[in-house]
SEKEDO-319583 format. One record per residue: x negated, y negated, z of N, C-alpha, C in turn; residue in one letter. Coordinates in steps of 0.001 Angstrom, whole numbers, plus 500000, padded with zeros to 6 digits. Each point is the difference from the previous one (the first is absolute). Layout:
N
X	Y	Z	X	Y	Z	X	Y	Z	A
...
// end
This chain:
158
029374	919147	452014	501182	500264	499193	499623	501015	498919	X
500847	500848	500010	499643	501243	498669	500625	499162	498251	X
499187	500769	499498	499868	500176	498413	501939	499331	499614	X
500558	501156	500147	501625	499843	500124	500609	499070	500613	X
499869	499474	500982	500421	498513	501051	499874	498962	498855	X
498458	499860	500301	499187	498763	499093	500819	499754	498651	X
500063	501006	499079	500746	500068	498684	501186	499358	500391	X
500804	500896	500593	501245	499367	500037	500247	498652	500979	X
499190	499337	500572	500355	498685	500449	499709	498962	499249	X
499590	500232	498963	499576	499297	498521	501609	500345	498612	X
500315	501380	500325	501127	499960	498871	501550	500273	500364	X
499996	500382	501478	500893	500713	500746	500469	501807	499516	X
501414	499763	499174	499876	501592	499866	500249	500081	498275	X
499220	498879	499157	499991	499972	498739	499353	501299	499754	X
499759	500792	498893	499431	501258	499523	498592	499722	500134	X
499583	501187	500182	497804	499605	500103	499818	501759	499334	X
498951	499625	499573	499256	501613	499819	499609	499909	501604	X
499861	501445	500293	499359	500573	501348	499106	500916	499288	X
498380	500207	500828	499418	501279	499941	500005	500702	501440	X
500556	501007	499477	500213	501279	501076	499140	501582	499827	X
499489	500269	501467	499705	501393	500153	500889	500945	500981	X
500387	500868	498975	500570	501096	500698	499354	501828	500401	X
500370	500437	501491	499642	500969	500324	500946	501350	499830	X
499468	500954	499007	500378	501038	500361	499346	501160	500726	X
500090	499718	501428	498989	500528	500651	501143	501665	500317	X
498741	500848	499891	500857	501231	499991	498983	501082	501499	X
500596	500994	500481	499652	500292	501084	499717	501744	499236	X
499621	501017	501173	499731	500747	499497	500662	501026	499472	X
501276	500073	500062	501371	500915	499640	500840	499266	498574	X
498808	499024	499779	500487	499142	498800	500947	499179	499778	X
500552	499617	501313	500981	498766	500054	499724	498471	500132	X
500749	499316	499438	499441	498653	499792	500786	498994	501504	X
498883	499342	500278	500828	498971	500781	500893	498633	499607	X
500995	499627	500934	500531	499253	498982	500669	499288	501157	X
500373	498608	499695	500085	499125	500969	501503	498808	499687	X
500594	500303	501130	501534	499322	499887	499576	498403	500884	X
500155	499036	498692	499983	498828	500189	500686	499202	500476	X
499966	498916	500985	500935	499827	500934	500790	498793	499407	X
499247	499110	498766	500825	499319	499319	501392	500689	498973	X
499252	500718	499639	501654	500926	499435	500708	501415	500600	X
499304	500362	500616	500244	501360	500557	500164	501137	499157	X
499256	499490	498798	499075	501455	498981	499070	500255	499911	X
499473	500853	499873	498951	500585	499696	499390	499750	499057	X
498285	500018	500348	499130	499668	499104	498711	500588	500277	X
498660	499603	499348	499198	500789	500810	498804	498756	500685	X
499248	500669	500553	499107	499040	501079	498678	499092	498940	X
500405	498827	499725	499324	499105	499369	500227	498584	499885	X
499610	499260	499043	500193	498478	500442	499324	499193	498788	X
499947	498749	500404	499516	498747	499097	498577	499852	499860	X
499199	500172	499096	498405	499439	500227	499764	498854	500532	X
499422	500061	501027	499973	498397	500261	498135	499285	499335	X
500325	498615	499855	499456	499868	499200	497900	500299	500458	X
499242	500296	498909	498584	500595	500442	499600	501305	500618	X
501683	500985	499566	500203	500778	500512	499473	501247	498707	X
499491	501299	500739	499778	500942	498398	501557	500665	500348	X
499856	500801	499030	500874	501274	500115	500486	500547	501274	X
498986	500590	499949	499494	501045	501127	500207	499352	501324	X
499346	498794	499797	499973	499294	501572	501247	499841	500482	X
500984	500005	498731	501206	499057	500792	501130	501657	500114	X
499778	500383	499329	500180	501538	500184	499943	500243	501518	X
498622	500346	500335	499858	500386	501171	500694	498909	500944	X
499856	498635	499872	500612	499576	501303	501827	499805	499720	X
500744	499977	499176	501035	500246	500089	500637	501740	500130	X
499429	500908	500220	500271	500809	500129	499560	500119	501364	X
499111	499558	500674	499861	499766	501884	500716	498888	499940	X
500752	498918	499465	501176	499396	500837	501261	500485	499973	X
500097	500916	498875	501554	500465	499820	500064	501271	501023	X
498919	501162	500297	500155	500571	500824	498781	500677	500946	X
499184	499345	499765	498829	499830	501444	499206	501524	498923	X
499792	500240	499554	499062	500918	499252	498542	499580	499294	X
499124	500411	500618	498653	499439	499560	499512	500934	499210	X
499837	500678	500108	498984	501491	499227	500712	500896	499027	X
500178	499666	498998	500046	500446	499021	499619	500219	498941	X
499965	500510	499041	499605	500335	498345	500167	499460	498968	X
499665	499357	499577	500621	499234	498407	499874	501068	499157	X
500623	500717	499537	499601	500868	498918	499705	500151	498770	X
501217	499042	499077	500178	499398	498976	500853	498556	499751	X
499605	499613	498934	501020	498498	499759	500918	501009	499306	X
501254	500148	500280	501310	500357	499267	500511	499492	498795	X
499406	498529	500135	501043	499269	498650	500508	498583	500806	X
499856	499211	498725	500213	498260	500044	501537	500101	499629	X
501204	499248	500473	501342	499818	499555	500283	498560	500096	X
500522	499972	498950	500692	497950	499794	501421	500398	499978	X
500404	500400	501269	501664	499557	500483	500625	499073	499450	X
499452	498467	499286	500840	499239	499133	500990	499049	501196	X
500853	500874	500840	500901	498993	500810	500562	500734	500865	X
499731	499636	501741	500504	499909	500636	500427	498975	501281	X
501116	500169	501007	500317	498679	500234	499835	501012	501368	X
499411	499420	500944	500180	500266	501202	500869	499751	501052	X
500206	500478	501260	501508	499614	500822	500246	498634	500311	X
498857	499321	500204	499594	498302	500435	500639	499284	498345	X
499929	500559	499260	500408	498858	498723	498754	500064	499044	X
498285	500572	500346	499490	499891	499590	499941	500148	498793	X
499787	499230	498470	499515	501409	498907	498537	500260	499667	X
499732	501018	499920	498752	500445	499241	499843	500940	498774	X
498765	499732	499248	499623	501018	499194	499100	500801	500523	X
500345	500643	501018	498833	501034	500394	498692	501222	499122	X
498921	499409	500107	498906	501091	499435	499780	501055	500761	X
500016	500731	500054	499963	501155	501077	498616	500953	499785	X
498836	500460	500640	499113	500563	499657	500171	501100	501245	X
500048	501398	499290	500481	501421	500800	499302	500624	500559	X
499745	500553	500958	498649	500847	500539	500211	501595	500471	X
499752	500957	499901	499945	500966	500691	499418	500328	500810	X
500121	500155	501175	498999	499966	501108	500578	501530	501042	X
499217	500267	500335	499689	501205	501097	499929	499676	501457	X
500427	500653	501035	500294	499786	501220	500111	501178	500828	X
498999	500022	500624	499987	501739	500891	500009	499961	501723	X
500397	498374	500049	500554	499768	501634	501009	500012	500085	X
500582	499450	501333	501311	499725	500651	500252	499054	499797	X
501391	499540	499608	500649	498482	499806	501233	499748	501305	X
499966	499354	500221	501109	499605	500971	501049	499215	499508	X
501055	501132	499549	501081	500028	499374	500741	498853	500753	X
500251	499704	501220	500606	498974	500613	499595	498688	500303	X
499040	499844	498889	498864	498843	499786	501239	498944	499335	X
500499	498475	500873	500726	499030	499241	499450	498767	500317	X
499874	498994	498781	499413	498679	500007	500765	499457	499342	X
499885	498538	499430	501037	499056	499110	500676	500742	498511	X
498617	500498	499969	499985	500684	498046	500764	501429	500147	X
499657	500530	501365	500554	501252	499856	500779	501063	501171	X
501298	500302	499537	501086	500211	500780	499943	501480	500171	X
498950	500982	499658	500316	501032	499936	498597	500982	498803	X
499344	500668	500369	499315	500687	499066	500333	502020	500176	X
500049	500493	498885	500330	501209	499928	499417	500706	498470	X
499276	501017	500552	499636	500965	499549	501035	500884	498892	X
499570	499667	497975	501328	500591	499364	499481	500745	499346	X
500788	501341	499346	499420	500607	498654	500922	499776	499025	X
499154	499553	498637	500892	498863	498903	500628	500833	499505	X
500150	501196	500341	500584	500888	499244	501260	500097	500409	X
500540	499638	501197	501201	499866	500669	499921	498689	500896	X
499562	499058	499174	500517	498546	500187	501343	499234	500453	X
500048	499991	501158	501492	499238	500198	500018	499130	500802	X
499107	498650	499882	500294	498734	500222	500230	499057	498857	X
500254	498846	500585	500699	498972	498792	498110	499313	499832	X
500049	499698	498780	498732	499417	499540	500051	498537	500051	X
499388	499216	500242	500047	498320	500407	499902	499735	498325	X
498979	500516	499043	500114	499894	499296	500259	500936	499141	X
501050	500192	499030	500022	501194	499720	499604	500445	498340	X
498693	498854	499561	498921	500144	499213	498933	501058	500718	X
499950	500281	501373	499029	500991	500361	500542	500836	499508	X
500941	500109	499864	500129	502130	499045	498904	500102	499275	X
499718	498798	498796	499075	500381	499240	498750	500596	500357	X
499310	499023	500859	499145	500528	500715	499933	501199	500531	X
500996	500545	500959	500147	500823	500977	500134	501200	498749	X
500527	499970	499081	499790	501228	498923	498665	500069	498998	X
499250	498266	500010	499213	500431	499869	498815	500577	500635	X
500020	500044	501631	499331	501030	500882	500368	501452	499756	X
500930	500153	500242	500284	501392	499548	499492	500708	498795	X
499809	499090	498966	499296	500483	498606	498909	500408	500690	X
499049	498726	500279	498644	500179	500291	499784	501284	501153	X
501033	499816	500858	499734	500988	501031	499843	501360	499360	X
501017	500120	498946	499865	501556	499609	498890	500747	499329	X
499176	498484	499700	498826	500692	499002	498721	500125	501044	X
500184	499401	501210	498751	499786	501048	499738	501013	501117	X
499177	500182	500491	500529	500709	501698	500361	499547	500564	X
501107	501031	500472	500632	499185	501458	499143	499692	501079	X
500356	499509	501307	499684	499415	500973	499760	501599	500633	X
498648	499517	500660	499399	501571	500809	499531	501030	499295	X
500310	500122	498343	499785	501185	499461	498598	500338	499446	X
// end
């Protein structure tokens, strides 16, 4: 039973802090991947729950090979820690999600028509002409604060 199960068969869908890692894995034309969730049918990006004895990194890497089969990638930088405060998920759940951000690099092929429980759809965006609905739409912060960072860094390939 995962981290998330376990919790909630103890409180059901009372509020919990969650710790979360998220991927902004970017390819070489500098677009980010981003992944339409099949519990809400928004968009979010490829990450998940620490489960517990888990590092960072570790759980990083394996929720980003369950959300879309990608092994080899880059961690580049930690982006930034966010305390979302409150959200309620489609099930009834609530959480205070911790969210820990990653920038990561990616110079393979993804298989865009890659679908499992978590994920209904992955596609290749540039945030600069963003037009999906955000699952949460506290990632702006984030997602602008990549763009800060991006502008002061090299891009991808350069």
């Amino acid at each position: 039973m995962d981290y998330i199960s376990w919790i909630r068969s103890k409180v059901g869908h009372d509020k919990i802090i969650l710790n979360f890692v998220v991927a902004l894995i970017r390819n070489k034309q500098g677009k980010i991947l981003m992944q339409k969730r099949v519990d809400s049918g928004l968009w979010g990006f490829p990450g998940g729950c620490i489960e517990i004895g888990e590092s960072f990194e570790k759980a990083l890497r394996r929720e980003v090979f369950e959300e879309t089969q990608i092994q080899d990638f880059e961690i580049v930088t930690q982006l930034g820690a966010y305390n979302w405060l409150n959200l309620t998920y489609p099930n009834g759940d609530i959480a205070q999600p911790i969210d820990i951000w990653y920038v990561c690099n990616f110079n393979g092929e993804v298989d865009l028509t890659y679908k499992d429980e978590e994920t209904s759809e992955l596609r290749w965006v540039n945030f600069s002409k963003l037009d999906v609905e955000l699952f949460n739409k506290n990632f702006a912060i984030a997602i602008e604060d990549y763009l800060k960072w991006e502008s002061t860094h090299m891009k991808v390939g350069e």
